[in-house]
N, C-alpha and C positions, 0 to 999 in steps of 0.2 A: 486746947480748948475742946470741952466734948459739950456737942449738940443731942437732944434727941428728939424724936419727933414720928408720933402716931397715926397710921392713917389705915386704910383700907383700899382692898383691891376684889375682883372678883378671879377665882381662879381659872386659871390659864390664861390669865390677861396679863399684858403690861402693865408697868406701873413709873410713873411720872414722877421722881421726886424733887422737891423745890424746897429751898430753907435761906435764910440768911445765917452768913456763915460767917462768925468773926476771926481775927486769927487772937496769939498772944497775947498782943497789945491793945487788944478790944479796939482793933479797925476792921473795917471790912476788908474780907478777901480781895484782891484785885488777879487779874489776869498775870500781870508782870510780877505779883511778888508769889506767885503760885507755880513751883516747880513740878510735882508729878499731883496725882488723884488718879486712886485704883479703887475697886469698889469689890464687895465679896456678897452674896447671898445666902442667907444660912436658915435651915427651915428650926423650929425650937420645937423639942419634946415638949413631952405634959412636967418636967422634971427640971426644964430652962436650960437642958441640953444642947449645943451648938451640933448643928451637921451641916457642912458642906449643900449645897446644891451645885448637881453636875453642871460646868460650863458661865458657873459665876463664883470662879473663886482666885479673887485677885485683878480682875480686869482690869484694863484701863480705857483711863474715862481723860476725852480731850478736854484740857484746859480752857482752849479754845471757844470752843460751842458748848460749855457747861458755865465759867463764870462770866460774872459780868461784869462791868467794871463802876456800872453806877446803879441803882440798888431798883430794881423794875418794878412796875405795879401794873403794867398793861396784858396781862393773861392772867382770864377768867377763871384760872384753874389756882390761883394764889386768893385762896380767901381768907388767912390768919390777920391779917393785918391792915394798913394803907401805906405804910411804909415801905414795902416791898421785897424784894427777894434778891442774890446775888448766887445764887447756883441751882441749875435746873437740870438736870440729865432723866432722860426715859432708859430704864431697864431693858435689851435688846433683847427680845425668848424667839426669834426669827430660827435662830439654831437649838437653841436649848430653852426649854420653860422652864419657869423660875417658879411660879406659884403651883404648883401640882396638882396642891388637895389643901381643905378645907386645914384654917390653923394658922398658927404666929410663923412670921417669919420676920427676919432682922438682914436688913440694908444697911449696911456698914460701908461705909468712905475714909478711907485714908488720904487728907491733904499735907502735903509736905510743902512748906515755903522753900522758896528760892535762897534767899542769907540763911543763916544758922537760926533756927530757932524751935521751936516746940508744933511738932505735926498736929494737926486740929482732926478728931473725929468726929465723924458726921455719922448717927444711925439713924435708923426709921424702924418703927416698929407697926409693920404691918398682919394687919390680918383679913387671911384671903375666905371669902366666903361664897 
């Protein structure tokens, strides 16, 4: 399952991303059937060039305090919809900043389920300003 999904940040700020995330079989993600999630940060030329940003590439992201297991609508920061969200994770730049400079970058999630089945990606396509 590939997701995508565009928003904005201001640079050198964090960034909060939130989605509902289905798997294969068009259910929602749940905690138990959600084996790893790693997430990468990559800043995009004028040319839709991937690079690496130092210190997000590959992370991992706790299952735990990312999904949910019933689809949430009580934070004010989820304005797409009323139906709500099932995975939240904030971009950590405490170590490393992620937004640099002005320009696209792409939040990419790699979810892997627990049984055998088809990893679901999750982007974001932000632009830092």
């Amino acid at each position: 399952m590939l997701t995508n999904v565009k928003d904005s940040v201001f640079i050198k700020s964090s960034c909060t991303c939130m989605a509902r995330v289905k798997d294969g079989d068009d259910a929602n993600i749940t905690q138990a059937g959600t084996s790893t999630i790693t997430y990468s940060v990559f800043s995009l030329g004028a040319s839709g060039v991937r690079s690496v940003v130092t210190g997000h590439d590959g992370g991992s992201v706790s299952v735990a305090t990312s999904v949910f297991n019933t689809l949430q609508t009580d934070d004010s920061r989820w304005d797409r919809d009323t139906t709500g969200y099932n995975f939240l994770h904030t971009i950590d730049i405490s170590s490393n900043e992620a937004f640099t400079t002005t320009g696209k970058y792409l939040v990419e999630y790699l979810i892997t389920p627990v049984s055998p089945g088809q990893r679901s990606v999750l982007r974001f396509l932000i632009v830092a300003k």
